[in-house]
N, C-alpha and C positions, 0 to 999 in steps of 0.2 A: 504493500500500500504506500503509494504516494501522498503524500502532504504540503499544502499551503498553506500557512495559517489557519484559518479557520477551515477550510476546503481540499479534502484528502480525493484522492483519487483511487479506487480498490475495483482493481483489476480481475475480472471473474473466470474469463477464461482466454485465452491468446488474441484473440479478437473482439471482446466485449468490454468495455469499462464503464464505471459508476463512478460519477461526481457525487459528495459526500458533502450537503451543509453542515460542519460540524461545528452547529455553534444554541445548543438546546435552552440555553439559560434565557436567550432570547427569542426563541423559538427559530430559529431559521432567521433571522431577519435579513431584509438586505438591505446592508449597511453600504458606504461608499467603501471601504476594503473589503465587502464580501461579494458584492457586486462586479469590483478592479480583478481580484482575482478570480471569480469564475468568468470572468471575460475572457482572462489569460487561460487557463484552466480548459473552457473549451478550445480556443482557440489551438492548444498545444495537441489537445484530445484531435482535433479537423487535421491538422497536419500530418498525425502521427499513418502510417501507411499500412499500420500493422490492425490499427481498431478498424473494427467496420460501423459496430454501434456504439452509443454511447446512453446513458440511463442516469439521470436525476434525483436526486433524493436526500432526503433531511436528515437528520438525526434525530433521538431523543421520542418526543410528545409528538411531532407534529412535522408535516414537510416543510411549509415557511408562513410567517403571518406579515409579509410582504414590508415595507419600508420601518426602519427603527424609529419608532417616533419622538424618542426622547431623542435621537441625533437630530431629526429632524426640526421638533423646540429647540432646537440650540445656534441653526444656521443663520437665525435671523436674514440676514441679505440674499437681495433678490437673486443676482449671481449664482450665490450657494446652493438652492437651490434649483436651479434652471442646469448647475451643474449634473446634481444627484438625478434628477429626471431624466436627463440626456444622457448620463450614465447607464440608468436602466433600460431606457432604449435602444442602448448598443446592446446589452444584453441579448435581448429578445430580436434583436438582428441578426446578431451572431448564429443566434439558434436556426434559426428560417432562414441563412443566407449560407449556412456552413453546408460539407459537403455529406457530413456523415447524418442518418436520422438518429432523433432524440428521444427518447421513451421519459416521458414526468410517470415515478412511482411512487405514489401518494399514500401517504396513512394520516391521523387526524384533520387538522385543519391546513386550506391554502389560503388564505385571506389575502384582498387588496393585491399587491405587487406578484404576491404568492401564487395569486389565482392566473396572475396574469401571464408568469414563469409556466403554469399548465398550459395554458391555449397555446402558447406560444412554442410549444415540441409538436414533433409530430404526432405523436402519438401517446396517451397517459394511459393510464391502470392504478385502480386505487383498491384501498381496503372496503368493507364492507360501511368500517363507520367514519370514514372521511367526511368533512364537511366543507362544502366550499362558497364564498362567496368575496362581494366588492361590497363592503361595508365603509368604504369612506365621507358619504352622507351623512353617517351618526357624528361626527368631529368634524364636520363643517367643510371638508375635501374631498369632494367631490372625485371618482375612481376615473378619471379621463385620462389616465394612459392606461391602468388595465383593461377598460372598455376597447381598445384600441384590436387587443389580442383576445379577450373574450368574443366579442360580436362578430369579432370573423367565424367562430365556432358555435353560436348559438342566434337566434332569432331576436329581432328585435325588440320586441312586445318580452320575450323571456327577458333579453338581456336588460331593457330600460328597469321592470320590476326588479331587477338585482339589485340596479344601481342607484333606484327611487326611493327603494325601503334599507338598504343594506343587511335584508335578511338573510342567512346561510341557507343552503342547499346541499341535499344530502344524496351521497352517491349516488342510488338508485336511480333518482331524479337527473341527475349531471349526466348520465350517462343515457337516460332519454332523451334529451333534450342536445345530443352530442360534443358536449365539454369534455367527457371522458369517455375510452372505447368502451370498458368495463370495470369491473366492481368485482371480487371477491374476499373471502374471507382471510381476514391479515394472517393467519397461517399457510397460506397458499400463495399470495402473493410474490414471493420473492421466486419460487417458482414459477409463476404464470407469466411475469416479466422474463424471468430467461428464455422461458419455452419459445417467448414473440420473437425476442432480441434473437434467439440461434437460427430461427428462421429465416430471418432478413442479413444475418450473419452470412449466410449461406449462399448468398446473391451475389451477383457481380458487382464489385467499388464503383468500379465507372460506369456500368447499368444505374443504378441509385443514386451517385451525383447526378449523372443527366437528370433521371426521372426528377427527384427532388424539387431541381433550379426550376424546371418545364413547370411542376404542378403551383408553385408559389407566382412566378411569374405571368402566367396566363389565367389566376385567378383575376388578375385583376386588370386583364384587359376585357374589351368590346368582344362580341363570339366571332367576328368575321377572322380580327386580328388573330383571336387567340387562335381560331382552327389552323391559318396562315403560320403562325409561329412555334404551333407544334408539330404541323407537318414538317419543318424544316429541323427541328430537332430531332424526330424520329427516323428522318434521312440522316442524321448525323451518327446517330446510335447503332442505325444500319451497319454505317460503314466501320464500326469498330469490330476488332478481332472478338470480343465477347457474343456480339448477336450472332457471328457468323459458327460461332462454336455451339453456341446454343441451341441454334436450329438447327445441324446438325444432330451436336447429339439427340434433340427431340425424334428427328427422321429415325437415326440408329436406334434409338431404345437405349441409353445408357446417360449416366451422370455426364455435366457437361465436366468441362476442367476449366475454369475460368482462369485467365494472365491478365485481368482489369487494364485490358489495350483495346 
């Protein structure tokens, strides 16, 4: 296991690693050094040639109750904070712009920034008794950067009541309403998460970076553009040594051997 201050790194098996908030006292929070280092942290994890997934998660009670607020009473200037917000949206860039997918593994609460570190993977999995919500309403701060990364993942009529009332929402529900894939029992979880993670483990590097970038980036065009811009990716994906091994081995009947070229 690797270590950064508060944020270890523990490696599961050759190709899968967990980001580790390791900081319970405060529940997860994101602080401007916990925030600075899981920016580095992933970013080191996207680089590395050897991970294919990577997997989020808290320590202690709870996965994160999103920005420290007692750091936060204390920045007083405007700056300071405009810093710490644009901090956290490097974050959540990071995550949706990197090449590897991200699994959020949730147990208790994700609140505010917290909730907003979920939407913002590609993919989550929680415990049965997670609870999630943008509660920044009740303290007069209104959740307008977590809304940012929730409303991409939920409806707007869900997401406004989240962030009208700041009442929590509880797994079964998160995961109807698609904030989360699924929900099982915290003794399973840490299984149910590997089981996903070996699968896509499994997949070609350079198949999943293309896909990835294609699915982020065509969300958010026009449908003419977006068919236009995925046909021209999917010609690109074509022409890599993985498709052409792949559909092969489909034709033979046998495992492909991916070389992510």
């Amino acid at each position: 296991m690797a270590n950064l201050s508060n944020i270890s790194i523990k490696f599961l098996n050759k190709d899968i690693a967990s980001i580790i908030i390791n900081e319970p006292k405060t529940y997860n929070t994101l602080s401007f050094k916990n925030l600075t280092d899981l920016i580095k942290t992933f970013k080191k994890l996207d680089d590395d040639k050897k991970i294919k997934v990577i997997i989020i998660e808290g320590s202690g009670k709870g996965f994160s109750a999103g920005h420290n607020l007692k750091e936060v009473n204390g920045l007083k200037k405007k700056t300071k904070y405009q810093r710490l917000f644009n901090l956290c949206s490097k974050l959540m860039l990071q995550i949706v712009e990197g090449k590897k997918p991200v699994i959020a593994k949730v147990h208790g609460a994700a609140f505010a920034a917290g909730c907003q570190l979920v939407a913002s993977c590609d993919l989550a999995y929680s415990a049965n008794d997670a609870i999630f919500a943008t509660p920044g309403v009740n303290i007069g701060l209104f959740c307008s950067t977590p809304m940012v990364a929730v409303s991409r993942k939920v409806n707007r009529k869900i997401m406004m009541k989240m962030l009208l009332t700041g009442d929590p929402i509880k797994a079964k529900y998160a995961k109807e309403i698609g904030l989360i894939n699924d929900c099982f029992k915290k003794s399973q979880l840490d299984k149910e998460v590997l089981k996903i993670a070996k699968i896509i483990g499994s997949k070609s590097n350079l198949t999943i970076k293309i896909g990835k970038q294609a699915f982020y980036k065509q969300l958010e065009m026009p449908l003419r553009k977006a068919y236009t811009y995925t046909g021209k990716m999917m010609t690109q994906n074509m022409m890599t040594v993985d498709a052409k091994e792949g559909i092969s081995a489909f034709l033979e009947k046998r495992k492909p051997k991916w070389k992510n070229k």
